[in-house]
C-alpha positions in Angstrom: -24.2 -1.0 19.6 -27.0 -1.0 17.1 -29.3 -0.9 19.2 -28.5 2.5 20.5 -27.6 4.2 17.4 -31.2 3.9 16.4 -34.8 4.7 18.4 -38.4 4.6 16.9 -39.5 8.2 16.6 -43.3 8.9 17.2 -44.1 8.3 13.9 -42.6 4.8 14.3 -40.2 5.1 12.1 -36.5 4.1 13.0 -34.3 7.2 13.4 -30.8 8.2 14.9 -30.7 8.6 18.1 -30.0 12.2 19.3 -27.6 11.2 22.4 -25.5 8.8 20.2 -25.4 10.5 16.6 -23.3 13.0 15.6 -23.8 15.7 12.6 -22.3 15.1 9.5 -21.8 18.2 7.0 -23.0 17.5 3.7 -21.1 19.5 1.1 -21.9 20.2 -3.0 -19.8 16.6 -3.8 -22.6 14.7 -1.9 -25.7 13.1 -2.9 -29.0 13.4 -1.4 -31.5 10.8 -2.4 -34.8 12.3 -1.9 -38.5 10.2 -2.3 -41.6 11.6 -2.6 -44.9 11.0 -3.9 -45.4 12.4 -6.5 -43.3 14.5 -8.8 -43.4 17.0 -11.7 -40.8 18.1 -14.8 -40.0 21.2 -13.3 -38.1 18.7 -10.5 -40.5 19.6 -7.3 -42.6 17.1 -5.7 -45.3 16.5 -3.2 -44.1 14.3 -0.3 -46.2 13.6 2.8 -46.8 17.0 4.1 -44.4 17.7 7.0 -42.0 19.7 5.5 -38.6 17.6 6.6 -37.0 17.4 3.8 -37.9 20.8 2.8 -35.9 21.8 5.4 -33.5 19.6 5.1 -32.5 20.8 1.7 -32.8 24.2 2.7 -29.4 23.5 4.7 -27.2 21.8 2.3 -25.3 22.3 -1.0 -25.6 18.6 -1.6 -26.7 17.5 -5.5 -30.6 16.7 -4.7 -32.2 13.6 -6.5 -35.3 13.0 -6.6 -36.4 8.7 -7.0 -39.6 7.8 -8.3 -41.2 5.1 -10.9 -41.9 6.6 -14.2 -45.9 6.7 -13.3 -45.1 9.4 -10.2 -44.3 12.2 -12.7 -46.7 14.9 -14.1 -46.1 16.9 -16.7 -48.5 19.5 -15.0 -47.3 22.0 -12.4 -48.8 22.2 -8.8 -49.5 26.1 -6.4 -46.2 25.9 -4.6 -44.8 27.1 -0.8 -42.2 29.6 -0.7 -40.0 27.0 0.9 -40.9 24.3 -1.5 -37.2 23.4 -2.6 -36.6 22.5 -6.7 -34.4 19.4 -7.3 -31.7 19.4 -9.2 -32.5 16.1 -10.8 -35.4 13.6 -11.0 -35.3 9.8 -11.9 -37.1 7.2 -13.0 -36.8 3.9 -14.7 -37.2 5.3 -17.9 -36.4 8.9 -17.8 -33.9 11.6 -16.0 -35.3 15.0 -15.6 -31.8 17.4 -14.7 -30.9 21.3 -14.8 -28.6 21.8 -17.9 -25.3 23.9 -17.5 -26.8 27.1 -18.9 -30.2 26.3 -16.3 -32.5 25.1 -19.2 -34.6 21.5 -18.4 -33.1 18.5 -20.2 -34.6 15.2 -20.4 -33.1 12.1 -21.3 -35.1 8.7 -22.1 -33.9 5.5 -21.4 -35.6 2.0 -23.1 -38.5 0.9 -21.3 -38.1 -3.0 -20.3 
């Protein structure tokens, strides 16, 4: 049941449950949607200070994407870990940050509302 797939972990936050979940193998054709709070053009950000998913990205060839509004990117850059990870793309409403082909920065605008 639901109910059991799911238990509030100690942050209160609703997470799998360990006894009924089973591992799934993300591979390089999978998407991992990634939030933070705040991010930059060079495609890192600044989450909430644990680390998870850090280390989650550190595990997976999945395409990383980084979901913000337009006001939670810099331009500026930030001192960074060793095991700060880079996304491979950031978006907002009116912008996509992404690594080109040849591993230059494009950016791409769309209109505003």
């Amino acid at each position: 049941s639901e109910e059991q797939d799911f238990i509030s972990s100690s942050l209160g936050v609703m997470e799998p449950n360990p006894e009924t979940a089973h591992a799934v193998k993300l591979t390089k054709n999978d998407v991992v949607l990634v939030p933070g709070v705040v991010f930059n053009k060079g495609r890192y950000r600044i989450g909430r200070g644990k680390g998870f998913y850090d280390r989650f990205l550190a595990t997976t060839d999945a395409y990383s994407v980084g979901i913000a509004y337009d006001l939670q990117l810099l331009d500026e850059d930030w001192p960074r870990k060793p095991w700060d990870k880079q996304l491979q793309m950031v978006m907002t409403e009116l912008q996509t940050i992404e690594e080109n082909r040849d591993g230059s920065k494009g950016t791409s605008f769309r209109k505003g509302k």
